[in-house]
C-alpha positions in Angstrom: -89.2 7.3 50.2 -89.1 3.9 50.9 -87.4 1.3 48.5 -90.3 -0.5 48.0 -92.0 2.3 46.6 -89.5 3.2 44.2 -89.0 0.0 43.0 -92.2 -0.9 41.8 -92.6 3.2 40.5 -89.4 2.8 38.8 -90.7 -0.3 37.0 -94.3 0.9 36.1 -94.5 1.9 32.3 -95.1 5.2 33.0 -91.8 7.1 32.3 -90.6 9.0 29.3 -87.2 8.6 27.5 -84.5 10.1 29.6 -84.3 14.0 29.9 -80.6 15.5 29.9 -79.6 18.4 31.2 -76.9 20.4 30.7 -75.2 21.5 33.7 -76.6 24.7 34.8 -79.7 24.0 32.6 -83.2 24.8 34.1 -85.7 22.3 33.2 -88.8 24.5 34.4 -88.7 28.3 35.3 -91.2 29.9 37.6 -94.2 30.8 36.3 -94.5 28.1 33.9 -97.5 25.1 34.9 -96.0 21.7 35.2 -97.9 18.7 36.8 -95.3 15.8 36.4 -93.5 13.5 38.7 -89.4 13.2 37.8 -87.3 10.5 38.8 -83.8 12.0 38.7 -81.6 8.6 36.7 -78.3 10.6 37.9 -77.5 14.0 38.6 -78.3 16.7 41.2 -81.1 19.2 41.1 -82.0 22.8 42.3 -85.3 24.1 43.0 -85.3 27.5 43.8 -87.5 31.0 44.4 -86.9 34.1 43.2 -87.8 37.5 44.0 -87.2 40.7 42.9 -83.7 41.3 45.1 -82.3 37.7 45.0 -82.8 33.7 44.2 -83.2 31.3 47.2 -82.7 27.7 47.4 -85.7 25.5 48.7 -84.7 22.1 48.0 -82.5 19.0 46.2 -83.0 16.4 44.4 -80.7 13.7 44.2 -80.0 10.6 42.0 -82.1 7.8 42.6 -84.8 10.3 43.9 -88.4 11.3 42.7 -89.9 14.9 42.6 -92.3 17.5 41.7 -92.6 21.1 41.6 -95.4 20.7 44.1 -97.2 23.8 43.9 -98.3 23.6 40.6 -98.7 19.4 40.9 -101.3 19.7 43.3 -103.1 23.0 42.5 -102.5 22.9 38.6 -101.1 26.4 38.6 -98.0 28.1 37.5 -95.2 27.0 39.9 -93.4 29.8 42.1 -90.4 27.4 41.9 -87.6 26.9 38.9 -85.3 23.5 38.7 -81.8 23.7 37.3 -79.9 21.1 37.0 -76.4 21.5 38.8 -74.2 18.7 36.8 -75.2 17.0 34.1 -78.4 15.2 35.3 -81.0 12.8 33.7 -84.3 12.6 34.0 -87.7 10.4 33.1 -91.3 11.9 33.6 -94.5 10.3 34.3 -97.8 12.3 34.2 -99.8 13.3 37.3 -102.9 11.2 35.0 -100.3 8.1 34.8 -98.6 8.6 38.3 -101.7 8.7 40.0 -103.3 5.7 37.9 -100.1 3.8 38.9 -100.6 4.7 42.9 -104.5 3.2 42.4 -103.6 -0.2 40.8 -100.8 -1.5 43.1 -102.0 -2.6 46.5 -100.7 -0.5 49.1 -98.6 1.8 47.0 -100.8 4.6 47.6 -99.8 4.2 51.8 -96.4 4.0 50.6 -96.7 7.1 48.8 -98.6 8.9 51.5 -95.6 8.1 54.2 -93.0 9.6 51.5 -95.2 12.5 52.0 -95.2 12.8 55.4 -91.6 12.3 55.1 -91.5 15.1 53.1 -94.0 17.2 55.0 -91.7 16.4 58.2 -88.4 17.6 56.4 -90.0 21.0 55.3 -91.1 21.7 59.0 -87.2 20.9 60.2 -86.3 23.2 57.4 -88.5 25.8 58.6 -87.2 25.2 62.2 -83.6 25.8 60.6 -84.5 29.1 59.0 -85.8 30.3 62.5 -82.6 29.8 64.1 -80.6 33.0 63.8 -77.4 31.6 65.1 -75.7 30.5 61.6 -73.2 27.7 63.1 -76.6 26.0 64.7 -78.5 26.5 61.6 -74.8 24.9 59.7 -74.7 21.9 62.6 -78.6 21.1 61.8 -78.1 20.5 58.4 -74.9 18.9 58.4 -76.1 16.4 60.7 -79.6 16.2 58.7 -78.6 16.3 54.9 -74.7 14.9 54.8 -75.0 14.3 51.2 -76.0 17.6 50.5 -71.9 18.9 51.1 -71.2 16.1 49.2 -73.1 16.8 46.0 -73.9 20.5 46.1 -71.5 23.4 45.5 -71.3 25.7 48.6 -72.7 28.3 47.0 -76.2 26.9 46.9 -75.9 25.7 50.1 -75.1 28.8 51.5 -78.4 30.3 49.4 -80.1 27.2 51.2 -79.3 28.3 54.7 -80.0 32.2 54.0 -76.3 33.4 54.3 -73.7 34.8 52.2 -70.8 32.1 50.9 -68.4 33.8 53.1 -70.1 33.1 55.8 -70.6 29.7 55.0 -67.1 29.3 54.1 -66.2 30.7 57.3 -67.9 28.0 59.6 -67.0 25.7 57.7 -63.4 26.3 58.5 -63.6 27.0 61.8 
């Protein structure tokens, strides 16, 4: 997302008090309908799947970074996704209703927000591209060269849920 964006999002009167979360805490579970947009203040974030066998890891978000549980944003229906924090973390919430408002009165903010989401739309096809790969130390080289700070500020064992392979494995080419 560009900086410009954020900036003038970040300074719109549009965000709740903060939001802490506990380490480990979830701040939405599946199945539950939530149409905000979260700025994360500080902290790291999960959003994950589950299904009936395991939980899989779709996506991060960082400090200094703004998201949604998208599914349930756009189409106003429970999400398929829960978000838990990973470290203490702090958050602010706007409303879709005030987000949206906010995207319509600032000149060009609304192009600015469309490219974050091609941005985004782009990063979920190279994600998908990753998960095709069946080598595991191609799929590890992708995202190492893509996502740096995600070994930086995520514990190994979500990353290796991320890629779709056990911690061992991920442990293992990472040592090699």
């Amino acid at each position: 997302m560009s900086r410009d964006l954020f900036q003038i999002l970040k300074s719109a009167d549009i965000w709740s008090e903060s939001i802490p979360l506990k380490r480990s805490e979830y701040l939405g579970n599946s199945g539950t309908t939530d149409q905000n947009v979260y700025w994360v203040e500080e902290g790291v974030l999960r959003i994950s799947s589950t299904d009936a066998e395991r939980e899989y890891g779709m996506r991060f978000a960082y400090s200094g970074e703004l998201f949604s549980r998208l599914d349930s944003y756009i189409k106003a229906v429970p999400s398929r996704y829960q978000v838990q924090a990973l470290r203490k973390t702090n958050l602010r919430a706007a409303t879709k209703v005030d987000f949206e408002h906010t995207l319509k009165r600032h000149e060009g903010l609304s192009e600015l927000w469309q490219e974050g989401l091609y941005q985004l739309i782009y990063d979920m096809l190279e994600r998908e591209d990753d998960l095709m790969i069946n080598d595991p130390q191609l799929r590890l080289n992708r995202v190492l060269k893509r996502s740096p700070r995600l070994f930086q500020e995520v514990p190994h064992k979500y990353i290796a849920s991320y890629l779709r392979m056990s911690p061992e494995t991920l442990s293992r080419l990472l040592n090699s």
